[in-house]
DRENDO-1510 file (C-alpha; in Angstrom, 1 decimal, always signed):
<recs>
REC; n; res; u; v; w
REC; 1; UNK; +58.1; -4.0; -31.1 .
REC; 2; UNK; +54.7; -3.5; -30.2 .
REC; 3; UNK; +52.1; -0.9; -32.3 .
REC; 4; UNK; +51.8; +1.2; -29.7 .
REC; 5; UNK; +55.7; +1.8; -29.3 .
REC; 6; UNK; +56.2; +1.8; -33.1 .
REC; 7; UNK; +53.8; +4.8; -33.1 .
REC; 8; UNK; +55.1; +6.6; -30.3 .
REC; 9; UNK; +58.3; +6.0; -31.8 .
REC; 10; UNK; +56.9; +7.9; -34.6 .
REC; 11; UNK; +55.3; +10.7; -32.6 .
REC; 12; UNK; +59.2; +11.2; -31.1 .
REC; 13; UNK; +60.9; +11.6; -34.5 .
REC; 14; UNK; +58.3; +13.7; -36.3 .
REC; 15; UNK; +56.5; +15.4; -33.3 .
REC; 16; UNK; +59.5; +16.6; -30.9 .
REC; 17; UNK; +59.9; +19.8; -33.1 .
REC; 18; UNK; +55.9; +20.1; -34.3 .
REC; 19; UNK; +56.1; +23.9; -34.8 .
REC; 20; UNK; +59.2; +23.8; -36.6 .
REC; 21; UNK; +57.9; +21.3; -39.0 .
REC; 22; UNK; +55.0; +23.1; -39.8 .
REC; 23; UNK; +56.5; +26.5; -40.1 .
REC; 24; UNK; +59.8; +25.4; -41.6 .
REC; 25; UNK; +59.2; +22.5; -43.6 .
REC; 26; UNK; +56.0; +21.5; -44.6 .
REC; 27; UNK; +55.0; +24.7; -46.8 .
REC; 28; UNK; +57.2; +23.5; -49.4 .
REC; 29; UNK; +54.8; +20.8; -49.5 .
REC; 30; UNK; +52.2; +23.2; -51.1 .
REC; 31; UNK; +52.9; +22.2; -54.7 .
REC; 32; UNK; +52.5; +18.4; -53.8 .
REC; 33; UNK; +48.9; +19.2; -52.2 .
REC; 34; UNK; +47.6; +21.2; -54.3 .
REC; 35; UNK; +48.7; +19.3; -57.4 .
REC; 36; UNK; +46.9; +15.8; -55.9 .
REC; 37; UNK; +44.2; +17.7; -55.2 .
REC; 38; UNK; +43.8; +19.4; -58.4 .
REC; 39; UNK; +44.1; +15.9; -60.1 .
REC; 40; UNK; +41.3; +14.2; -57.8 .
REC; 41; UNK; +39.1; +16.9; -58.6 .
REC; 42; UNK; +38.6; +17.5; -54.8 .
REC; 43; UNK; +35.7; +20.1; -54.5 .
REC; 44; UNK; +32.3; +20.8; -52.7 .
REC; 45; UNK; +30.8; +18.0; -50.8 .
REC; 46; UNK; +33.4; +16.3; -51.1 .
REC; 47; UNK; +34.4; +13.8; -47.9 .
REC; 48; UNK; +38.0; +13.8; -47.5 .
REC; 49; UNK; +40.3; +12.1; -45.1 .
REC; 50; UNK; +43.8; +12.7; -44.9 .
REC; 51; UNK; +46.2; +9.5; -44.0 .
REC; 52; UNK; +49.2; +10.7; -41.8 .
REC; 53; UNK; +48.2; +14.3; -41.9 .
REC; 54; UNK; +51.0; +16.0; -39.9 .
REC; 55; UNK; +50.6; +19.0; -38.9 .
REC; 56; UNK; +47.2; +19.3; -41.3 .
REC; 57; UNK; +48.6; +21.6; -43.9 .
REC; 58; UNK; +46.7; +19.7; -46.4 .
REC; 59; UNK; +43.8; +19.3; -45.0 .
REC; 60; UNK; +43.6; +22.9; -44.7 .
REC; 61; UNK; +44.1; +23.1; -48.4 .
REC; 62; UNK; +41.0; +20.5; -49.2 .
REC; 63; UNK; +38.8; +23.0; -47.3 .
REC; 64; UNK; +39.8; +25.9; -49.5 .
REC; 65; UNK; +38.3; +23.7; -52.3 .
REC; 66; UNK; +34.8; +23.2; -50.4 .
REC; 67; UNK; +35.5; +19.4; -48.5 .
REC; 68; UNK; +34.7; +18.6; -45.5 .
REC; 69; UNK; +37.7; +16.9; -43.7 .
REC; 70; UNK; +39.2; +14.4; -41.7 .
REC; 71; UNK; +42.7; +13.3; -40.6 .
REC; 72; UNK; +44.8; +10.8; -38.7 .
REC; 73; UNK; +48.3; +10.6; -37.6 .
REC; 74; UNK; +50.1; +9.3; -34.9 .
REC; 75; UNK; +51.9; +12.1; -33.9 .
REC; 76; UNK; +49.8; +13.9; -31.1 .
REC; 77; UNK; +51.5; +16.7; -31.1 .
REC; 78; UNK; +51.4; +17.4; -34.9 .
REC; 79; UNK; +47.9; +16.6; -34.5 .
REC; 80; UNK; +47.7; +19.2; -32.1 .
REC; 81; UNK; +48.8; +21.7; -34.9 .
REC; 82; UNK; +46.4; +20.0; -37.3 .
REC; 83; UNK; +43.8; +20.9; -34.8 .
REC; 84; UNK; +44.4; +24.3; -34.5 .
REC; 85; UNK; +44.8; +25.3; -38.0 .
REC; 86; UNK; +41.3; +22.8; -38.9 .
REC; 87; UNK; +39.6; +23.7; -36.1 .
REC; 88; UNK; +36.3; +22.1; -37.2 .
REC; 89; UNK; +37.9; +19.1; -39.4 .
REC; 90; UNK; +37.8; +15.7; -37.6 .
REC; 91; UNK; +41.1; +15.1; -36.8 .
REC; 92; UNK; +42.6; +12.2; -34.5 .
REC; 93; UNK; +45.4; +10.2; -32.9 .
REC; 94; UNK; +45.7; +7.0; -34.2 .
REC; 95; UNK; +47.1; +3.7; -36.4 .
REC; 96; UNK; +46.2; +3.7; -39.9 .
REC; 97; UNK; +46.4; +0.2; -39.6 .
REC; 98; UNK; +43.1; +0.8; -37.8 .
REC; 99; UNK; +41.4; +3.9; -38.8 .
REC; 100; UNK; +38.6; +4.9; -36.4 .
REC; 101; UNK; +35.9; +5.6; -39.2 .
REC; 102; UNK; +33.2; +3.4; -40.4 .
REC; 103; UNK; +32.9; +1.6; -43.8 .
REC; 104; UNK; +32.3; +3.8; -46.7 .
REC; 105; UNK; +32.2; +7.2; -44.6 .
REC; 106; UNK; +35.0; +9.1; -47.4 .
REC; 107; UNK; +34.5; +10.1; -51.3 .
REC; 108; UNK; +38.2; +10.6; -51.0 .
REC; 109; UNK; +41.2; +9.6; -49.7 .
REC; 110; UNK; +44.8; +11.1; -49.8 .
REC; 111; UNK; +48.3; +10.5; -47.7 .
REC; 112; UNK; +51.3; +12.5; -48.5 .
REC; 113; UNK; +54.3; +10.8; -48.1 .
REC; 114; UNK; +52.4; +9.2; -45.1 .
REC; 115; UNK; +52.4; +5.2; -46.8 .
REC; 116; UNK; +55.3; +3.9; -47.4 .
REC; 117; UNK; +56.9; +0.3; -48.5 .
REC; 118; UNK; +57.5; -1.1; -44.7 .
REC; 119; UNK; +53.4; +0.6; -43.8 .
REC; 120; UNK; +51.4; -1.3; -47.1 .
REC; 121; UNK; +48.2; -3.0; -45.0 .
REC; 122; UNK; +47.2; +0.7; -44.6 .
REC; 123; UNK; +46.0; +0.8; -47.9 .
REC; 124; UNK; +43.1; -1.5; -47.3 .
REC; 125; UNK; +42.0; +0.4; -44.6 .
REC; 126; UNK; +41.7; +3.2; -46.8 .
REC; 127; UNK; +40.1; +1.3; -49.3 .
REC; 128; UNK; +37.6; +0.2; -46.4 .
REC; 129; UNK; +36.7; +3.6; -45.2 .
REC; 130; UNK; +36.0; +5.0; -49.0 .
REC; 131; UNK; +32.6; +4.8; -50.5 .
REC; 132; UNK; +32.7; +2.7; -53.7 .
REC; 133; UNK; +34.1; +4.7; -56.9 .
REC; 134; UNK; +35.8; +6.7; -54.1 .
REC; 135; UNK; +39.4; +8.4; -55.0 .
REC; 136; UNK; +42.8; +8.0; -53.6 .
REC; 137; UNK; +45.8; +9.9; -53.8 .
REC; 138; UNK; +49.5; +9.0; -52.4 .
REC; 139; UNK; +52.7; +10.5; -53.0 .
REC; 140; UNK; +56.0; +9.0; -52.3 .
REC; 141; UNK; +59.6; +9.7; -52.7 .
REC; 142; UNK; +60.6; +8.9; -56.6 .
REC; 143; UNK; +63.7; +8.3; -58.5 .
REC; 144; UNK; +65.8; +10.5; -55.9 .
REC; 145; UNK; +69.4; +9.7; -57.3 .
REC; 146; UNK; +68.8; +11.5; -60.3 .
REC; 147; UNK; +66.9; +14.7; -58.4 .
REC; 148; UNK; +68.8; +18.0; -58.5 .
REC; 149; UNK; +67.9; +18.4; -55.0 .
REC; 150; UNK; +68.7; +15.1; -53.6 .
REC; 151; UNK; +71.6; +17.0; -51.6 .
REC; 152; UNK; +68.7; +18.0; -49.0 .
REC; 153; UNK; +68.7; +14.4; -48.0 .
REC; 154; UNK; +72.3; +14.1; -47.8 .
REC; 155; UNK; +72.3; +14.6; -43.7 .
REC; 156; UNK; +69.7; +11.4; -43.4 .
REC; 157; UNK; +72.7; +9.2; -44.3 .
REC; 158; UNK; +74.1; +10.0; -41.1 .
REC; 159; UNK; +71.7; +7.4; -39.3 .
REC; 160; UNK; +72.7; +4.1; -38.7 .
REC; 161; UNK; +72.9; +1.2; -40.9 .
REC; 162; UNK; +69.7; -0.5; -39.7 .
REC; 163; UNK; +67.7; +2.9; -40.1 .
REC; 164; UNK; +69.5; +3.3; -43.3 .
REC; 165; UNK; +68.1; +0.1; -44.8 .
REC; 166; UNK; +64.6; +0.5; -43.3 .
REC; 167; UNK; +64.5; +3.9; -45.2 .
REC; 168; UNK; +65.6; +2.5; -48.3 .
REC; 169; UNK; +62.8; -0.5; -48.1 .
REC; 170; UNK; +60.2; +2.9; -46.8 .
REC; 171; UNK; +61.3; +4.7; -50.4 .
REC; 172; UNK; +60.2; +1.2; -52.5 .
REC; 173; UNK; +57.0; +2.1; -53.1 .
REC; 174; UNK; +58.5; +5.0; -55.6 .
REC; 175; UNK; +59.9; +1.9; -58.0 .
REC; 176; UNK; +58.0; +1.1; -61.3 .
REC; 177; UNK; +55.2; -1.0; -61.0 .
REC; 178; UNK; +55.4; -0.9; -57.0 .
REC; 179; UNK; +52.6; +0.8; -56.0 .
REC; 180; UNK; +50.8; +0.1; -59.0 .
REC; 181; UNK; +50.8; -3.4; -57.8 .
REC; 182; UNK; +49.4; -2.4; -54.2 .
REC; 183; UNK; +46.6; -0.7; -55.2 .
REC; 184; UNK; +45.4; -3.2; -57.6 .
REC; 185; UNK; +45.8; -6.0; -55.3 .
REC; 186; UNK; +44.0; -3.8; -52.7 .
REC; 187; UNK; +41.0; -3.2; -54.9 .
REC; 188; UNK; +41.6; -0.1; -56.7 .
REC; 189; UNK; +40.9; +0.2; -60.4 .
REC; 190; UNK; +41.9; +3.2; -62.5 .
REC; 191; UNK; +45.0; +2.9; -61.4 .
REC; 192; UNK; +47.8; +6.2; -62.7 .
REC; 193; UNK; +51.4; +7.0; -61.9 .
REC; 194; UNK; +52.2; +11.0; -62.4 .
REC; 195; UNK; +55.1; +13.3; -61.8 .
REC; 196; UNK; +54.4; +15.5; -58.9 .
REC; 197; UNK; +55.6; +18.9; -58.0 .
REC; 198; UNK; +58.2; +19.2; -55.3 .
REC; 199; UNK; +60.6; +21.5; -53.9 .
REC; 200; UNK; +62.1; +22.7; -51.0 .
REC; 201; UNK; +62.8; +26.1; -50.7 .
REC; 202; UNK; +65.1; +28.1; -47.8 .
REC; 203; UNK; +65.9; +31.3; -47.0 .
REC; 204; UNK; +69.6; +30.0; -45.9 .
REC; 205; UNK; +71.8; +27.4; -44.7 .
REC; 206; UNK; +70.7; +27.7; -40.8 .
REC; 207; UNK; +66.9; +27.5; -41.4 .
REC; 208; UNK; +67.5; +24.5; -43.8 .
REC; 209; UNK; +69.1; +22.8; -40.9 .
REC; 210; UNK; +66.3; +23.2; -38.2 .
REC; 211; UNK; +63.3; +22.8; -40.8 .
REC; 212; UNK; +65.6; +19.4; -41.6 .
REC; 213; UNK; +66.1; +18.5; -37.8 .
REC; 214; UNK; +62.1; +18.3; -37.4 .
REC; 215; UNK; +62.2; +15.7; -39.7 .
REC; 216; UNK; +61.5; +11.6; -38.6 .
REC; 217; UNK; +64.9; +10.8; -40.9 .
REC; 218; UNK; +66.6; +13.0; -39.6 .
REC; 219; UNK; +65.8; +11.9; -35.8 .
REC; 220; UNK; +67.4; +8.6; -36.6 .
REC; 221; UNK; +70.4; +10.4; -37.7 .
REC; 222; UNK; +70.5; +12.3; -34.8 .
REC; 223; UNK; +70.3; +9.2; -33.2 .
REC; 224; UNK; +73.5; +8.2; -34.1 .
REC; 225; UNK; +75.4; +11.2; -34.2 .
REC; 226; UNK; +74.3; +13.9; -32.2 .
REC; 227; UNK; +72.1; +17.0; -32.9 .
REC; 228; UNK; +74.9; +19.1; -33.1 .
REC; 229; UNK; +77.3; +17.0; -35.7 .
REC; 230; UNK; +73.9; +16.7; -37.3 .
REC; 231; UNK; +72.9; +20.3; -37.7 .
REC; 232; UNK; +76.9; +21.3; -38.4 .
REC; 233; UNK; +76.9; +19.1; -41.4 .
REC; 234; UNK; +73.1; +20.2; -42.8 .
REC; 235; UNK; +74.3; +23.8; -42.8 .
REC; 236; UNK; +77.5; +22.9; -44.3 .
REC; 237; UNK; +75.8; +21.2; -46.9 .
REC; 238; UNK; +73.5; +24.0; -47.7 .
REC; 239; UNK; +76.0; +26.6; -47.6 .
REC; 240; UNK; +77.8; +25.2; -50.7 .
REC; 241; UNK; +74.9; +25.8; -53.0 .
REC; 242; UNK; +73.6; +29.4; -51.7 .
REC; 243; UNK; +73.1; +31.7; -54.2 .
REC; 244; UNK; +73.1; +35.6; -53.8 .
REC; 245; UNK; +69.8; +37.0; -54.0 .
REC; 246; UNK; +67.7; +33.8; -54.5 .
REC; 247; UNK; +66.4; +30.8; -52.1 .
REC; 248; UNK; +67.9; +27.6; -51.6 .
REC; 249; UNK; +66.0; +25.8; -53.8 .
REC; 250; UNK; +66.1; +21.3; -54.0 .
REC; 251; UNK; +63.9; +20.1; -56.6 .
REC; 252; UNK; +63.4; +15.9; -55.7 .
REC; 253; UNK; +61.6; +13.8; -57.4 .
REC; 254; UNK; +58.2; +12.6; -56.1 .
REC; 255; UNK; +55.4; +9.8; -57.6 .
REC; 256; UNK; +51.9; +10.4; -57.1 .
REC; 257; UNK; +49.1; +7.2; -57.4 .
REC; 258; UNK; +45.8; +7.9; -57.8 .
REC; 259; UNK; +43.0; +5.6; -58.4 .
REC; 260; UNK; +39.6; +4.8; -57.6 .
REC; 261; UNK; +38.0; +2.2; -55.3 .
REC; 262; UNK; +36.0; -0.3; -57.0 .
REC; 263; UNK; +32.7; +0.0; -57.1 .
REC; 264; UNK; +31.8; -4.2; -57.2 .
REC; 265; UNK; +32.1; -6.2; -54.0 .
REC; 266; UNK; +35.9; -7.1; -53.7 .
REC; 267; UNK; +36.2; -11.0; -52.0 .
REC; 268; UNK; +38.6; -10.4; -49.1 .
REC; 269; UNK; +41.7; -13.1; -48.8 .
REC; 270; UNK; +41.1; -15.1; -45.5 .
</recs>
């Protein structure tokens, strides 16, 4: 498959339902940003660039702490919604295989569930565009078996055995020593592992099931079964664990990496 179709690919399972995502889902991504924030120290003059920025939520929370921002996806339709809500933040189409910035143009560096196992060469394009001693931050999916709130991601089983195993070698990066590995091989020094804040909250069942549809995982699904055996079974799911008079509430694990790039010449590998 060429680039170009992988990442339209991408822009038709996470950017069919852009508005939904960012109204739906991605605010129960607050915790996350603001906690890998917080721990980067992200402030005043700050230059930060956000790696798969969706629909920009987090970028919009970077310039609440004084940076001046920038952000990529491939999605242009979430980008779209990045736009508008970071109307003076550089914000652009594209492969983060090849970001459009030059050398040392960030002091910081952050993707949210944006990097993943099968996506790993992005890393030292981050590491490229960061001035040296410059700060990353990634999240990704952790130890979901054992999360509370890994019945939320029940529906994404509903994909297809290929997608299923391409998801599991995506969610890799979560293991022990994983990304640990990456980073130092990449350049980065300083390197930490932390717990990071996440959970999904819902008003009920039926909103669960269309913030969930405007999801990439659950596209593959739907794929394979149809949206509406697909959105049948998310709200069955959530209507088991509703609870009078408070939210629907799944509490999954996530992993947060944060280092710093080098600040001696790294040798590159021919």
């Amino acid at each position: 498959m060429t680039t170009d179709r992988r990442w339209q690919m991408v822009d038709e399972g996470w950017g069919r339902r852009a508005v939904d995502f960012a109204t739906l889902s991605e605010p129960s991504n607050c915790r996350e940003y603001v906690a890998v924030h917080q721990r980067l120290g992200v402030s005043a003059g700050d230059r930060l660039v956000d790696v798969a920025c969706g629909s920009g939520l987090a970028i919009e929370l970077a310039r609440v702490r004084g940076a001046e921002c920038a952000g990529i996806d491939a999605s242009h339709r979430l980008v779209a919604v990045a736009r508008d809500r970071n109307p003076h933040a550089d914000i652009r189409v594209g492969d983060m295989h090849a970001l459009p910035w030059e050398d040392a143009s960030f002091d910081v560096a952050t993707s949210f569930r944006g990097i993943w196992g099968t996506t790993p060469a992005a890393i030292s394009e981050i590491r490229r565009v960061l001035l040296p001693g410059g700060r990353i931050g990634l999240t990704v999916w952790g130890h979901l078996k054992t999360s509370p709130g890994v019945w939320a991601l029940a529906p994404f089983r509903m994909a297809d055995s290929v997608r299923l195993e391409n998801q599991a070698a995506m969610v890799s990066l979560g293991r022990p020593g994983k990304g640990e590995d990456l980073l130092a091989r990449s350049g980065f020094v300083d390197i930490e592992r932390v717990d990071v804040p996440f959970v999904w909250e819902f008003a009920d069942p039926e909103t669960f099931a269309r913030a969930l549809a405007s999801t990439g995982p659950a596209y593959e699904a739907i794929q394979n079964v149809g949206e509406a055996v697909f959105m049948e079974a998310a709200t069955e799911q959530a209507r088991q664990l509703v609870r009078d008079g408070l939210p629907l509430r799944a509490q999954i694990a996530v992993v947060g990496y944060l280092a710093r790039k080098s600040e001696q010449q790294r040798k590159e590998t021919p």
